[in-house]
C-alpha positions as CSV (number, residue, x, y, z in Angstrom):
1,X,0.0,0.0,0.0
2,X,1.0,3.9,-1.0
3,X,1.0,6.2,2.4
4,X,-0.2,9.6,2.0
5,X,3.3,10.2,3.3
6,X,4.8,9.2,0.4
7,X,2.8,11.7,-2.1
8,X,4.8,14.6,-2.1
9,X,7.6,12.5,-3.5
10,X,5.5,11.6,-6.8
11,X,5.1,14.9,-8.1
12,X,7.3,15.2,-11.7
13,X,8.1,11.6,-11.8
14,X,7.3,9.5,-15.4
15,X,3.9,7.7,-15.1
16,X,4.1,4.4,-17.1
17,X,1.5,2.1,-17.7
18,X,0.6,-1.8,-16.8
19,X,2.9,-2.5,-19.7
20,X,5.7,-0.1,-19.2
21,X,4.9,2.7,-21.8
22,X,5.1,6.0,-20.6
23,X,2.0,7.8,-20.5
24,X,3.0,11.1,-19.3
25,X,4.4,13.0,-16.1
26,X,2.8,12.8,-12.3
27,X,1.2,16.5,-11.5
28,X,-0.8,15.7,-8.6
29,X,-2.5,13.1,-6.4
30,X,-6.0,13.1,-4.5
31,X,-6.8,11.4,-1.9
32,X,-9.7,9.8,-0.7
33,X,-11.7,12.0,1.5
34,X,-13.6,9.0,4.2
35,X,-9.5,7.7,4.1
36,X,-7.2,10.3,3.1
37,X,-5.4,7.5,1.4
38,X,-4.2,8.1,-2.3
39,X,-6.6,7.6,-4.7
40,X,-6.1,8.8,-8.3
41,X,-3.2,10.6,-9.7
42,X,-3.4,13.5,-12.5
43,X,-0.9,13.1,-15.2
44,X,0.1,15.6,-17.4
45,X,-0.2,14.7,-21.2
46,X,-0.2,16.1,-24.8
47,X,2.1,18.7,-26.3
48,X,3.5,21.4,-24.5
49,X,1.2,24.1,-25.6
50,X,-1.4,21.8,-25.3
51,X,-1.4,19.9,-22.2
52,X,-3.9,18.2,-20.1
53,X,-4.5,16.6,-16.7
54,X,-5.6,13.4,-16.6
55,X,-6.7,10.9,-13.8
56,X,-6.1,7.2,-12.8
57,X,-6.3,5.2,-10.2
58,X,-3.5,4.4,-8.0
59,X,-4.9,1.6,-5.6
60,X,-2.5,-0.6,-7.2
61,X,0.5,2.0,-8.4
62,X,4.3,0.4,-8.4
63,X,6.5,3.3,-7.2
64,X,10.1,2.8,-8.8
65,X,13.1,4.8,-9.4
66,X,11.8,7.7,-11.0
67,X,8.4,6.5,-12.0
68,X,4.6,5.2,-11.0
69,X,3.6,2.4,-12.5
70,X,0.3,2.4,-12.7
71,X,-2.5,-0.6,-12.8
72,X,-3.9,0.9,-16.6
73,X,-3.0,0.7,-20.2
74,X,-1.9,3.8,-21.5
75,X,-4.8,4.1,-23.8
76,X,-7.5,3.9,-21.1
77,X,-5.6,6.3,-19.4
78,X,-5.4,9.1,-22.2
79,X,-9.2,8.5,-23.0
80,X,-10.1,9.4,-19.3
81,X,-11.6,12.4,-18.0
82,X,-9.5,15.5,-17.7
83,X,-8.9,19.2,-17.0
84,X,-6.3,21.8,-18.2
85,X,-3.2,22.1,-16.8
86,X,-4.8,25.4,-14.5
87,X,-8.0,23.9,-13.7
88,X,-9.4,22.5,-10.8
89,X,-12.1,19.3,-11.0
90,X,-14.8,19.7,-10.8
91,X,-17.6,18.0,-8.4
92,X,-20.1,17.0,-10.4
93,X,-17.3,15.5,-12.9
94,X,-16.1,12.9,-10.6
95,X,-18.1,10.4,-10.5
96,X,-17.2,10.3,-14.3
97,X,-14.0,9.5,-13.6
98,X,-14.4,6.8,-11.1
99,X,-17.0,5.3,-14.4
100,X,-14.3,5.3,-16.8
101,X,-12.3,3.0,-14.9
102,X,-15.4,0.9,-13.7
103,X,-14.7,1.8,-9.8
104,X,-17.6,2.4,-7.4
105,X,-18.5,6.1,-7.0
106,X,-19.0,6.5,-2.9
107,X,-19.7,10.8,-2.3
108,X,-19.8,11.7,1.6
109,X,-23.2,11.2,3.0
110,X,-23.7,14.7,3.2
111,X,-22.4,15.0,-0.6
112,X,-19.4,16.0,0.1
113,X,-16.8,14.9,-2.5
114,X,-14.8,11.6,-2.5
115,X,-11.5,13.2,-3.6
116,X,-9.1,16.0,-2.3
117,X,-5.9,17.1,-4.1
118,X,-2.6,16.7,-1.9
């Protein structure tokens, strides 16, 4: 398991896929808000003037010498939901998100949303 200790450590490192193929470089992670565990990962993609944020899943992330592996393809990654490089998420986009990889959507019972950025 990844500690939320750990995080700050992540930021700028490569992001490669289940396979090994880079998909892009680490920007951010969010943790779950009932754990404050990590829980996805925003990697930044596409060309330089024309870069986006996207999210995966880290439940199952490798963390290796300069790189996350993560549990994903790199092409189910790049299709996933995403926000510029200035933005912030969201609410009402995440439970997107959590669809695109399959994972159970859980907000706080008040509403409150199911991920913070670290």
């Amino acid at each position: 398991m990844i500690h939320t200790a750990d995080v700050r450590e992540w930021r700028n490192r490569d992001v490669v896929d289940s396979e090994g193929h880079k998909i892009g470089v680490l920007e951010a992670v969010y943790v779950d808000t009932t754990t404050d565990e990590p829980a996805m990962a925003t990697v930044r993609t596409g060309l330089p003037t024309r870069r986006r944020l996207r999210f995966v899943p880290v439940e199952d992330a490798i963390v290796g010498p300069g790189y996350l592996k993560v549990g994903y393809v790199r092409v189910l990654v790049r299709q996933a939901p995403s926000i510029g490089t200035d933005d912030v998420l969201p609410a009402d986009r995440e439970e997107a998100i959590f669809k695109h990889y399959g994972l159970p959507y859980k907000p706080g019972a008040g509403g409150e949303r199911q991920l913070a950025r670290r």
